[in-house]
Backbone as a ProteinNet text record, in pm:
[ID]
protein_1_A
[PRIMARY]
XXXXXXXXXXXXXXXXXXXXXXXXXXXXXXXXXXXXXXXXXXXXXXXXXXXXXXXXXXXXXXXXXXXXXXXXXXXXXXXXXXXXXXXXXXXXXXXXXXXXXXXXXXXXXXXXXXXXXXXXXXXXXXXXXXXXXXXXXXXXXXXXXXXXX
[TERTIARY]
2373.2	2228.6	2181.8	2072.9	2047.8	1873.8	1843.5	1694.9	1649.8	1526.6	1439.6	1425.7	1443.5	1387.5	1274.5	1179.3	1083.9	1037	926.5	868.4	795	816	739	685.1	531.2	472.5	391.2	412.9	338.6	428.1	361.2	381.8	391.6	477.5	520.8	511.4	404	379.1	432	516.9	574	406.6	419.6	327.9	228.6	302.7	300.2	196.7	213.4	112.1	-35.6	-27.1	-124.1	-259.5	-187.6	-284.4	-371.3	-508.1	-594.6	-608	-611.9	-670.8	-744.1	-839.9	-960.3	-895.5	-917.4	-880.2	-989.2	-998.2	-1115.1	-1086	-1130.5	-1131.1	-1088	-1004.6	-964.9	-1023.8	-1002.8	-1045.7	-1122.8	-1218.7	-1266	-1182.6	-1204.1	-1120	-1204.1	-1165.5	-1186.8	-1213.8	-1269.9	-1303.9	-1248	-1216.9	-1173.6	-1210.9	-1236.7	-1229.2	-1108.7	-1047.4	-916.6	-846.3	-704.9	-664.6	-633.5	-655.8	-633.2	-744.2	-872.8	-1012.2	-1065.6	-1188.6	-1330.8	-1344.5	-1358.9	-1440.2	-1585.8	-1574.9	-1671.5	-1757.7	-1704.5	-1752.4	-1648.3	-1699.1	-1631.6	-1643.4	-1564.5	-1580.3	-1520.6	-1651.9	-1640.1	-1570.2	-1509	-1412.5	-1561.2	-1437.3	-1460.8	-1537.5	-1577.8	-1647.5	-1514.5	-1562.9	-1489.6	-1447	-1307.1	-1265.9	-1293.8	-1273.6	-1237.6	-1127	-1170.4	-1017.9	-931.7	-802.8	-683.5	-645.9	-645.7	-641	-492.4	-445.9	-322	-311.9	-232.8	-205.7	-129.1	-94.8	-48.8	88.4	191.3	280.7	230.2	349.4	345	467.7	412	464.1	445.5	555.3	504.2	564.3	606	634.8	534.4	451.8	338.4	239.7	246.4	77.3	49	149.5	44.2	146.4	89.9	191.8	128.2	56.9	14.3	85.7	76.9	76.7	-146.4	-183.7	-337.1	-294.5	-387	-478.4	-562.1	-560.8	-671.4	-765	-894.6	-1022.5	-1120.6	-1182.5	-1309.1	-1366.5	-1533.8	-1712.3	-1739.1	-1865.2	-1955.4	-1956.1	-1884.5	-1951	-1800.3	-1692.6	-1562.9	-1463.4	-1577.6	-1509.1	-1378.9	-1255.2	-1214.8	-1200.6	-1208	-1177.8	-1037.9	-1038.8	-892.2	-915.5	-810.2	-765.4	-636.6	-639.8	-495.3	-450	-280.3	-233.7	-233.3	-296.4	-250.6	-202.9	-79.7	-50.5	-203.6	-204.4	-351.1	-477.7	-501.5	-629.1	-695.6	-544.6	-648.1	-608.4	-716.5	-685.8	-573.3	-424	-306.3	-308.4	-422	-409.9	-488.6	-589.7	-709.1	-639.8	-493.6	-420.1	-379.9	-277.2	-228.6	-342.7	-465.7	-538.3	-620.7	-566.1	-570.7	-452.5	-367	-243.5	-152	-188.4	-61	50.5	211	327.5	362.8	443	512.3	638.9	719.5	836.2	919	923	949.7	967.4	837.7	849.2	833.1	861.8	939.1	1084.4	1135.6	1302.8	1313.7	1252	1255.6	1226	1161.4	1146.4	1270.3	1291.6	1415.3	1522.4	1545.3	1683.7	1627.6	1529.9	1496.6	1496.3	1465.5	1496.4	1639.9	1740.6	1886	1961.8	1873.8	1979.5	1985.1	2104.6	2156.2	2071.4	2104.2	2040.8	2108.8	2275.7	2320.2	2240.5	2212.1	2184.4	2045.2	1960.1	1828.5	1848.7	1910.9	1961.5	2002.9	2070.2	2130.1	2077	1923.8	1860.7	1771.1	1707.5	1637.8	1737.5	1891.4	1943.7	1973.6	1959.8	2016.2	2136.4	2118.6	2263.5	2372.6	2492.8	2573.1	2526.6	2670.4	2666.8	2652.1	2520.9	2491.1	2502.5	2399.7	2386.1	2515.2	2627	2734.8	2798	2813.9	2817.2	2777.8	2653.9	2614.4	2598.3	2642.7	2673.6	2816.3	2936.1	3075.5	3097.3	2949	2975.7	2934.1	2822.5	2791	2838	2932.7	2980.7	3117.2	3179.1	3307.2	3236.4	3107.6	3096.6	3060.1	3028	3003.4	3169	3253.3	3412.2	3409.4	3413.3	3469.1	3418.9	3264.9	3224.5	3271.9	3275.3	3332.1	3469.7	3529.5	3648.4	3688.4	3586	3594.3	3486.3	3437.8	3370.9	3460.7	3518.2	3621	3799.2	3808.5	3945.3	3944.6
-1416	-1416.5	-1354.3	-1406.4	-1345.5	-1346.2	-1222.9	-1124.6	-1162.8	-1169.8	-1162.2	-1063	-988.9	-814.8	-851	-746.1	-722.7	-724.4	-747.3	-665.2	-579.2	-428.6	-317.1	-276	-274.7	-297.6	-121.7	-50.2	58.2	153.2	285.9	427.1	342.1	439.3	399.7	491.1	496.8	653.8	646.2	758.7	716.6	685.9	653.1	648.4	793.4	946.3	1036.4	1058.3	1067	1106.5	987.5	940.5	849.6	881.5	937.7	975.3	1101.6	1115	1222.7	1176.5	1073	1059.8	928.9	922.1	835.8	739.2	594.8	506.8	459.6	403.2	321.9	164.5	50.6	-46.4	-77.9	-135.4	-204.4	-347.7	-418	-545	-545.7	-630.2	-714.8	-650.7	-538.2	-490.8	-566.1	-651.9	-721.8	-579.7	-532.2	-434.2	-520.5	-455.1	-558	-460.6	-459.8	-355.8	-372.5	-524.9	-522.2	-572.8	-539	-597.1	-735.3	-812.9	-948.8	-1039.8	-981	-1009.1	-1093.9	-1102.5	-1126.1	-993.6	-1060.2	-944.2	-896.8	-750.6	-690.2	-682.3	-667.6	-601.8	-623.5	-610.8	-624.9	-524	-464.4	-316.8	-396.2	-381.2	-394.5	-322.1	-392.3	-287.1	-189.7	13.8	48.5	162.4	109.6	195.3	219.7	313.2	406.7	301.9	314.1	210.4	316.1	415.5	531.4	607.3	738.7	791.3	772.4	784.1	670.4	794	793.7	871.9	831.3	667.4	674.3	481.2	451.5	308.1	244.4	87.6	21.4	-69	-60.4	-106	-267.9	-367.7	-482.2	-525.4	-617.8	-651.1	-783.7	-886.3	-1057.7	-1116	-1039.1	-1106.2	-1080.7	-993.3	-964	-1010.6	-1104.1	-1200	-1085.3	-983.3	-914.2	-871.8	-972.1	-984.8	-860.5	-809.1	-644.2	-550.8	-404.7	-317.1	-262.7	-216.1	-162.4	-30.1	26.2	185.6	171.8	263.8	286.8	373.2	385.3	467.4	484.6	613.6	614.9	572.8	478.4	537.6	650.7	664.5	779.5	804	708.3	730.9	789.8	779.5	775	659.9	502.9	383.9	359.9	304.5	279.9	139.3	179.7	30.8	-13	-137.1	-148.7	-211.7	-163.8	-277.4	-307.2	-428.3	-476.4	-452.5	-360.6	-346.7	-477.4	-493.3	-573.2	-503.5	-558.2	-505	-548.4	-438.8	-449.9	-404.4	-395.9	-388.1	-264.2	-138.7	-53.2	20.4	160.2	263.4	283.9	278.9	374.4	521.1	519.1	618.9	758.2	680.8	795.1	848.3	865.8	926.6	1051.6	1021.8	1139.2	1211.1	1187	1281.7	1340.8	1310.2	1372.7	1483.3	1458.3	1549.5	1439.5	1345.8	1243.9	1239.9	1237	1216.6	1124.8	1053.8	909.1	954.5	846.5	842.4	887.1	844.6	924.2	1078.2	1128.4	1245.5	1375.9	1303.9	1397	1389.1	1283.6	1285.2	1382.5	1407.9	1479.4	1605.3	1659.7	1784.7	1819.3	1743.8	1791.7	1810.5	1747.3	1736.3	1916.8	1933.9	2128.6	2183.5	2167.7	2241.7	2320.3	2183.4	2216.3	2231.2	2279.4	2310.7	2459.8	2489.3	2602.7	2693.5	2831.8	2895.4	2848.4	2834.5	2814	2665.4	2602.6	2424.1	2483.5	2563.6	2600.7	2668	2738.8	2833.7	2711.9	2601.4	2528.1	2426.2	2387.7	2323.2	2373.1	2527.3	2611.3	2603.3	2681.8	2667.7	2586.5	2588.6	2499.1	2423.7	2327.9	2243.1	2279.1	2280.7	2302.9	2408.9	2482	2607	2753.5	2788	2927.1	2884.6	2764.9	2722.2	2715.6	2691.7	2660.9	2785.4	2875.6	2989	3079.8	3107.4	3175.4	3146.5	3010.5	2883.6	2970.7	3025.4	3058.1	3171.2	3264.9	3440.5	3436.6	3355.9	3373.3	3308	3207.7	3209.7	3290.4	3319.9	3474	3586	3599.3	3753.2	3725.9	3608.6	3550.2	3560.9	3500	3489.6	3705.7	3769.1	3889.4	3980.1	3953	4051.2	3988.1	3857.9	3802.1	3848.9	3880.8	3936.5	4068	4121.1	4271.9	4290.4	4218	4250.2	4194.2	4121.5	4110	4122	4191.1	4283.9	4368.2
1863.5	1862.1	1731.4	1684.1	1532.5	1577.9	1535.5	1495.5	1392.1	1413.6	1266.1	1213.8	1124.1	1097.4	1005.9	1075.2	1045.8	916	840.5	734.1	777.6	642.7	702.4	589.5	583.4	446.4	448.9	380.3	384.2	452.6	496.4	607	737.8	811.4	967.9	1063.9	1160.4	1213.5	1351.7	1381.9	1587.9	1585.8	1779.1	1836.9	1856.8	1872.6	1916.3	1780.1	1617.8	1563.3	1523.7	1617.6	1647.8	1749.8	1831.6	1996.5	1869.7	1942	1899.9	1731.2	1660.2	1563.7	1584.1	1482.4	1490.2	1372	1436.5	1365.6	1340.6	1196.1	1104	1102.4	1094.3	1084.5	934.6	895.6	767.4	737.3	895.4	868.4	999	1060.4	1145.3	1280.5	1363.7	1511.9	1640.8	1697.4	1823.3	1939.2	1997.4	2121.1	2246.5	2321.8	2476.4	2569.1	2709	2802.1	2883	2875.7	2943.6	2838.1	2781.8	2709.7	2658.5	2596.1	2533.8	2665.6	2710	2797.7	2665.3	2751.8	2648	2521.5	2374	2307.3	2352.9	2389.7	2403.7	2249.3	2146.4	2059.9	1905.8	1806.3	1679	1566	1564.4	1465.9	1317.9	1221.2	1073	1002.8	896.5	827.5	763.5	741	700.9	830	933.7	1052.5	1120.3	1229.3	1328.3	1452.6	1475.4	1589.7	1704.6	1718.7	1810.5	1788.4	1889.6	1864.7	1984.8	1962.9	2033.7	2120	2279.7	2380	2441.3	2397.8	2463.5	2425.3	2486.3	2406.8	2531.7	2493	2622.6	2531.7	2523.7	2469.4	2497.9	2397.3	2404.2	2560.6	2603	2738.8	2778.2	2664.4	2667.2	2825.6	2865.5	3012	3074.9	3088	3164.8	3098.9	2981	2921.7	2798.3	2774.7	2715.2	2562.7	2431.2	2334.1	2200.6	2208.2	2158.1	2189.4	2123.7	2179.2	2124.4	2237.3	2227.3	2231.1	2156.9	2118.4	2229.6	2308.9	2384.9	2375.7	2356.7	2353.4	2452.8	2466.5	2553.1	2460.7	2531	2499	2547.9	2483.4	2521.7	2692.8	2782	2901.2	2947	2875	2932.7	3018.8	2968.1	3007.9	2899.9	2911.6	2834.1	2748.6	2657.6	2576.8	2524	2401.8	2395.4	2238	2163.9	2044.6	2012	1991.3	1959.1	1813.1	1827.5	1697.2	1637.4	1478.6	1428.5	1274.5	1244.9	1089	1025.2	906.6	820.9	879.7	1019.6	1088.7	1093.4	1056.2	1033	946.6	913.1	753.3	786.6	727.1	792.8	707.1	606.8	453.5	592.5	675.4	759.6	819.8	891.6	943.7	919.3	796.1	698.3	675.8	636.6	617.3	731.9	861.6	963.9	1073.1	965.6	970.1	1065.4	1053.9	1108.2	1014.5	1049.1	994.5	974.8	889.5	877.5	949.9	979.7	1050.7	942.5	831.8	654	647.6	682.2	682.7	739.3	915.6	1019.4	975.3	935.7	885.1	802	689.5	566.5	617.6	726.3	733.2	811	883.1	1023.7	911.4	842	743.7	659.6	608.3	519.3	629.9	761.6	828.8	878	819.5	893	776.5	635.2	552.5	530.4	508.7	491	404.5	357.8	189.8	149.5	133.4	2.5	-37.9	38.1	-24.1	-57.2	5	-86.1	-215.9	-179.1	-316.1	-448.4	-365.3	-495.5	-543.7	-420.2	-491	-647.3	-587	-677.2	-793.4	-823.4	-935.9	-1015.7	-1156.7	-1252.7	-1283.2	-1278.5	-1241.3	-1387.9	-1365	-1458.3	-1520.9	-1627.7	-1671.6	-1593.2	-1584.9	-1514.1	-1372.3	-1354.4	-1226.6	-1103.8	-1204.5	-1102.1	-1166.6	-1179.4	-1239.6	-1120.2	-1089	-980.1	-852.9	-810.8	-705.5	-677.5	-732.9	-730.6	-700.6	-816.6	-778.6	-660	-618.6	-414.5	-327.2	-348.3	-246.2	-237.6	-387.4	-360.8	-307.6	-321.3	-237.9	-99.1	-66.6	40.6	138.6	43.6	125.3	146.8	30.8	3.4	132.8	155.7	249.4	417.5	375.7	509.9	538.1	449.2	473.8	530.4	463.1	493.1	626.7	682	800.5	936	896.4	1020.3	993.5	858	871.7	970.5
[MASK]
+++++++++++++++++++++++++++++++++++++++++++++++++++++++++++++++++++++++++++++++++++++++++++++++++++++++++++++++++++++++++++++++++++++++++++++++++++++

């Protein structure tokens, strides 16, 4: 069996830094009150889609070939829009403290590095750099030695 793989044009955010930010319209957003229903409504690029309270995955066996953002109105009815690549700001995110899938990786990885790999990023490569890369990790072996002689 052979897959199509995807194109992935831009930032890629989980779902998780998505919920509690307000998505903007890029292009033309269709409103629904039930998903892939009648348009209720058409949000212009550049205006406020809502902010996304929770979402409904894509589910083509059940009719339903989206995944939707889900939003209240003012009254607490909910509404719906269908992901489409392009449809909305992905830039309004990040500057809502949303993460890319990019760079939760990049932090989990500084999180699990050692000092010496901080230490050796900070030092100068070659000469001194690996110079004082050698005196710490011999006093590193030396005191290790002498703490469990």
């Amino acid at each position: 069996m052979q897959y199509n793989s995807p194109v992935v044009r831009g930032p890629v955010f989980p779902v998780d830094q998505i919920i509690d930010k307000t998505l903007y319209a890029k292009q033309a957003v269709p409103l629904y009150r039930v998903p892939g229903g009648e348009v209720v409504y058409t949000v212009t690029p550049g205006n406020v889609v809502g902010v996304v309270f929770s979402y409904l995955a894509a589910d083509p066996a059940g009719g339903r070939d989206f995944l939707y953002w889900a939003f209240k109105d003012a009254d607490g009815s909910p509404y719906y829009a269908a992901h489409r690549t392009g449809a909305f700001d992905v830039g309004s995110i990040e500057g809502q403290g949303g993460k890319t899938v990019l760079q939760l990786i990049e932090e989990k990885e500084a999180a699990q590095e050692t000092f010496l790999d901080q230490l050796g990023d900070v030092l100068p490569a070659g000469g001194l750099g690996n110079t004082l890369n050698l005196v710490l990790v011999a006093a590193a072996v030396y005191f290790g030695y002498k703490l469990f002689k």
